[in-house]
N, C-alpha and C positions, 0 to 999 in steps of 0.2 A: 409372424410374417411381417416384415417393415410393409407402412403404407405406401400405398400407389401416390406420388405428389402431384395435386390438382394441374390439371395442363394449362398452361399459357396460352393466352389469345391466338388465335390459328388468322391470319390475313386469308382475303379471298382464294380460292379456286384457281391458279395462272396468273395471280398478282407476281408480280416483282419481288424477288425476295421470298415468296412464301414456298417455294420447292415443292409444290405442288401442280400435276400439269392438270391443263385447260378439260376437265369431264372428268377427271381423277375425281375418286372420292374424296371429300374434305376432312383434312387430320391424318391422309395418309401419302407419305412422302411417294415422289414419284423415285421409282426403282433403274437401276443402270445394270450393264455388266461390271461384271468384276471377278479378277482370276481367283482373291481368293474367298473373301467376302462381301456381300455386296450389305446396301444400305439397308435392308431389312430382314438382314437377317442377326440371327441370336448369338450372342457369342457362346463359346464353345463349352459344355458344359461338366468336360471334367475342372473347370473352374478353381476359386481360389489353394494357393500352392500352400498359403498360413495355415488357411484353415485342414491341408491335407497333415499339415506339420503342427496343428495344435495351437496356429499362435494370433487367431483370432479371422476374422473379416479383413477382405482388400478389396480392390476396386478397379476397374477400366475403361475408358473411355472409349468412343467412338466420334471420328472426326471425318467428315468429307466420305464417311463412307468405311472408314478403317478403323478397324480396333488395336487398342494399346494393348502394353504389356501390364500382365497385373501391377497392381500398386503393391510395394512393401508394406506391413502389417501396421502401421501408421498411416495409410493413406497417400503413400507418396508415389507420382506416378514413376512407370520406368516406360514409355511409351517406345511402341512402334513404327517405324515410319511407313508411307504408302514408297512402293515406286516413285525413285527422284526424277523428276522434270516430268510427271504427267500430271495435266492441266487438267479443271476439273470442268467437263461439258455445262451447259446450260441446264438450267433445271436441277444442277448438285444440291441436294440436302442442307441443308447449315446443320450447323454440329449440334450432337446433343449423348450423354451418356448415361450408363449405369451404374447402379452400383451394388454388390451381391454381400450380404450380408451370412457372411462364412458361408459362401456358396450355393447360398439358399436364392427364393426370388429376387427376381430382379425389382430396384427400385425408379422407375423410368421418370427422367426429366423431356420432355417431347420439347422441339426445337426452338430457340431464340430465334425471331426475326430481327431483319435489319442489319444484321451484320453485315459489312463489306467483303464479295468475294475474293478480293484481294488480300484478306486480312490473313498475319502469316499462324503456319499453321504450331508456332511457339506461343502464339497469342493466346490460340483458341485452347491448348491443351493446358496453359496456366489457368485461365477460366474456369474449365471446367473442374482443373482442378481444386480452384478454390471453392466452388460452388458442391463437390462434390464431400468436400470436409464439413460442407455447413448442413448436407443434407443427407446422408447417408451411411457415411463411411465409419460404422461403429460396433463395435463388436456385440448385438444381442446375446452373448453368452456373460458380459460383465457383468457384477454382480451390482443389483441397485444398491444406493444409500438409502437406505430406510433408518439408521440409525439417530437417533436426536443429540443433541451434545447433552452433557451434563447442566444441570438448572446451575448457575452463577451464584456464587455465595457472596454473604460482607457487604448485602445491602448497604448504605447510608443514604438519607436525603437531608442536605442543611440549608435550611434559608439562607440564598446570600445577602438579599434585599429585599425589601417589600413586595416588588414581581419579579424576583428567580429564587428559583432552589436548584443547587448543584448534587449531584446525583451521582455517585459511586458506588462503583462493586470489584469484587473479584473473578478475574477470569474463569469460563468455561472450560470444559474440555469436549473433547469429539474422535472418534476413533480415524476421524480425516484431517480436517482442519474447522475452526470458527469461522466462521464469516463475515455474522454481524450480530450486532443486540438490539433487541426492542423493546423501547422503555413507557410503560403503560402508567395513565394516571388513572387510576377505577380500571375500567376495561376497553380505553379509547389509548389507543396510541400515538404518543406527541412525539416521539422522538426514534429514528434509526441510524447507528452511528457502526463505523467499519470494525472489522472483529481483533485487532490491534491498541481499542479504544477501550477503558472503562472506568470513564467521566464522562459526565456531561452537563452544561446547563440548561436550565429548562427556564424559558424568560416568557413575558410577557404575561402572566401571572395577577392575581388581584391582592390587595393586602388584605391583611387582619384573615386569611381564610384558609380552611382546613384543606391540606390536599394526601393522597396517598399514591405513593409510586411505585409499581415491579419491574423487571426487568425478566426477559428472555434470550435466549441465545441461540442463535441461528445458523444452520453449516449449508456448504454449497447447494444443496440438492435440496433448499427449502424446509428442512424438518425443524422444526420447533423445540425448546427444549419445555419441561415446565416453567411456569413462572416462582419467580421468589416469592418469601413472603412478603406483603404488599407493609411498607415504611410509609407512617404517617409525618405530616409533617406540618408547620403554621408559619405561613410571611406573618413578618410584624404588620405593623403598623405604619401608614406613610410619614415621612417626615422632607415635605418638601423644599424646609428652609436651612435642610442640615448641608452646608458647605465644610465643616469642621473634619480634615482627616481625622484618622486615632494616633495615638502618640506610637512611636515605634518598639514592637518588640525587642527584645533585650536579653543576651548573655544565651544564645542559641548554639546551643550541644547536641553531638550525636553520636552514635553508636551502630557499628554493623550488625545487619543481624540475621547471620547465614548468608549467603552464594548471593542473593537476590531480591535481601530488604536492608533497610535501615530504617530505627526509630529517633527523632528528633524530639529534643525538650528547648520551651522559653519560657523567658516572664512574662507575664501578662502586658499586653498595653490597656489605655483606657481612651475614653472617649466623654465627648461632653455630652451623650445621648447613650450610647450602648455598640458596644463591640459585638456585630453577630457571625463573624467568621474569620477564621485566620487561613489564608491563603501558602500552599509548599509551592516556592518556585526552586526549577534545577536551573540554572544558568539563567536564561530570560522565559522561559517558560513555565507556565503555574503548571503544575498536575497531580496535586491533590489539595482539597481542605476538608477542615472540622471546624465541628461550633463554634462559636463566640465564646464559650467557658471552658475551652478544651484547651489546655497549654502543651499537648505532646502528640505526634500523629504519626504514626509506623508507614512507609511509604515501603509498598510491594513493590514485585515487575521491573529488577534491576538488573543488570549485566550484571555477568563475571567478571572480575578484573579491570575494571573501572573509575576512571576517576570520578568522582560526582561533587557539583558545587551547590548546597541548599542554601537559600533564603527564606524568610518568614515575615509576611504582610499581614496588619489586621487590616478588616475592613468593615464598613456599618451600615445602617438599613440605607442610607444616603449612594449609596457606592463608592464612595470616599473610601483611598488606600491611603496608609503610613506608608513612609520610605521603606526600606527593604533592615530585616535585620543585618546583621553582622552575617558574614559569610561564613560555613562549615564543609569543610572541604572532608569527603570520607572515599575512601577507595574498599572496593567490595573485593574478596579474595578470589583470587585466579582461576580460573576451574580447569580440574586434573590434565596435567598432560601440557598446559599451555605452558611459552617458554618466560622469562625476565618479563618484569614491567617495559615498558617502551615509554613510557611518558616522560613530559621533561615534569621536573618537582620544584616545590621551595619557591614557584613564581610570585613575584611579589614587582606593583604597579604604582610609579609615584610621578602626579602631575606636577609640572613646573611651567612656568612663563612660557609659552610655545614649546614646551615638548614635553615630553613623558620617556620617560626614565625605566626600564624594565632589567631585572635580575632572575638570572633560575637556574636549577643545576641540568646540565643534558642526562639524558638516559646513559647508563654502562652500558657501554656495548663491546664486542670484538670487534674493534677498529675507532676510528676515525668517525665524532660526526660533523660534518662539514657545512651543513646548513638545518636552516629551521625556517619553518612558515610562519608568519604573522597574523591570525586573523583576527579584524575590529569588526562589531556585533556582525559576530559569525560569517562575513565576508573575508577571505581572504586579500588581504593589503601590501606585501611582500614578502621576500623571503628575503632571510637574512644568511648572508655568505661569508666565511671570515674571508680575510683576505690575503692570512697567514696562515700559522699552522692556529689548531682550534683551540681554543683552553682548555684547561685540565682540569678546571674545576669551574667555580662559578661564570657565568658567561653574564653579559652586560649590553648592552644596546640604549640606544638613543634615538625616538623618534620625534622629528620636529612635524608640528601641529601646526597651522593657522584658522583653525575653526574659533569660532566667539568663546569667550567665558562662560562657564554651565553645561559645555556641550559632554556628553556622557556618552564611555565609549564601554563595550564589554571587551576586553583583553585575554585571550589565549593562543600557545603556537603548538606545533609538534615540529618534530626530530627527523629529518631524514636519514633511514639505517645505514648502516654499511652495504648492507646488501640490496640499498636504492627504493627500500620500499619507505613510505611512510608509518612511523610510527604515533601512539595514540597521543590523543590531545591532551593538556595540561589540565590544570584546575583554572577554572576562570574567573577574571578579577574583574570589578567594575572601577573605572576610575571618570572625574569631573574634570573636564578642564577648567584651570583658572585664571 
């Protein structure tokens, strides 16, 4: 049986507003005529038409005295109207509804005061209807999630710096959806992050000192999964006077590897103290590392049919990064059924004296492509239109700058189709102005 929902403050006896008359008992609306239903009485109780039809719980309101039409099996009203142009005497009820849970009892909301009698009566039945979504209108026959997702595999924890270690794993599963994960050091939880997520840093940390960290995975309806095994892990030691980046990784290769990873290899860099992580960025975004002695790192959780741009940063107990390596542009294979790549290729970004110089091949398409968008770090900056017919093969542009010297742009466009939708983004270039 859904609960009875605790009543709302009742105003005096023949207050104003309280629909209640002067020696009426208190909490019980005063009663009018009415041809066909009046204000207290029940609505009719061959009741919801879903639930005659198997398709769950609906709902009706009651307004000025009138009851709606049931709600579609979603909750949505299809109401009733009273007799048009009849005014509602002194002492009217303010509105208040039900809602029958597959035709079962009634779940009673007892009346809001203060509403203005003048208030229309589309007002009061949105209201209720939103109020009736938040508090009723759900199907008791659905089945609970009691299920828990799968415990997260591929633990890692690596010290980035004396106080953080970055914290990664492998996605969950859930016979619904993820939600979120919670990342435990011993049996205290430092950290909750979205079910989309699985990195994190953990900062504020002491050096020199031992920590261990799990990870759990959480789906909408709060069930827990188990935890991982728990990854021990040691920040260094402080080094307050290291201002010295690490020198930059070098000669960074990669390989596909399947529908939805890729693993990457570099040379080591070094540092005048100690390299304790190397940082994967895709574009401008880090999202993965491994240790300071690890020169190769398999990066999950990738699209189909994708272009993707990796870099590689070392970094050290200081939090001092190296510039980025050399860039490896890898595209992940299509997945079945999807049609041609759409990407433009071959982009390649060259600064000069107030402008920058871009080249790249457009997408094959059936037709004509007529323009392409421009975006500098990840803002879109224009689009570019020919002004003739398109080339036929490599395309060329010129964009004039007056930003200072050193100023660093990420460069990539996409293709406008034939058929006027957008197509996928390029691989993306960093360039400096000079």
């Amino acid at each position: 049986m859904p609960p009875t929902l605790p009543p709302e403050d009742e105003p005096p006896a023949g207050a104003p507003g309280s629909g209640t008359a002067a020696g009426a008992r208190p909490g019980r609306p005063a009663t009018r005529s009415d041809p066909t239903r009046g204000p207290d009485s029940a609505p009719p109780r061959p009741g919801c038409p879903h639930r005659r039809a198997g398709q769950g719980a609906c709902c009706r309101a009651r307004v000025r005295g009138y009851w709606s039409g049931w709600s579609g099996p979603i909750g949505v009203f299809g109401p009733r109207r009273s007799p048009p142009n009849r005014p509602s005497p002194p002492g009217t009820p303010h509105p208040h509804f039900d809602a029958f849970a597959s035709g079962g009892p009634i779940v009673h909301r007892p009346p809001t005061h203060g509403i203005p009698r003048n208030t229309t009566r589309t007002a009061l039945l949105g209201a209720a209807a939103a109020l009736l979504l938040l508090t009723g209108c759900s199907d008791p026959g659905e089945k609970k999630d009691t299920e828990p997702p799968t415990t997260p595999t591929g633990l890692t924890a690596q010290a980035g710096s004396a106080t953080s270690v970055h914290v990664m794993w492998q996605p969950a599963k859930d016979d619904r959806a993820v939600n979120g994960y919670e990342v435990y050091e011993k049996d205290r939880k430092v950290k909750t992050v979205a079910g989309d997520r699985t990195m994190v840093d953990i900062d504020g940390l002491s050096p020199s000192t031992a920590y261990t960290f799990s990870v759990r995975a959480r789906d909408a309806a709060g069930n827990l999964s188990e935890a991982t095994a728990a990854v021990p892990v040691t920040t260094p030691a402080p080094t307050p006077d290291d201002r010295k980046a690490p020198t930059t990784p070098a000669a960074l290769r990669g390989t596909v590897d399947g529908g939805r990873a890729v693993t990457l290899n570099w040379r080591a860099a070094s540092d005048n103290l100690k390299v304790t992580a190397y940082d994967v960025y895709q574009e401008d975004t880090r999202i993965h590392s491994v240790s300071g002695t690890e020169t190769t790192a398999r990066v999950p959780g990738l699209r189909p049919g994708t272009v993707y741009t990796f870099t590689v940063r070392a970094r050290d107990a200081g939090e001092n990064s190296s510039p980025d390596s050399n860039a490896v542009d890898l595209t992940t294979p299509a997945a079945a059924g999807k049609g041609p790549a759409t990407a433009p290729t071959g982009l390649t970004v060259t600064a000069r004296k107030g402008s920058v110089d871009l080249t790249w091949l457009p997408p094959k398409a059936e037709g004509e492509i007529a323009s392409h968008e421009l975006y500098l770090n990840g803002k879109l900056a224009t689009t570019i239109v020919w002004g003739g017919e398109p080339p036929a093969g490599k395309a060329t542009y010129t964009m004039t700058v007056t930003d200072p010297p050193g100023t660093r742009y990420s460069v990539k466009l996409r293709a406008k189709l034939p058929d006027g939708k957008w197509g996928d983004f390029s691989a993306q270039r960093t360039v400096v102005i000079q």
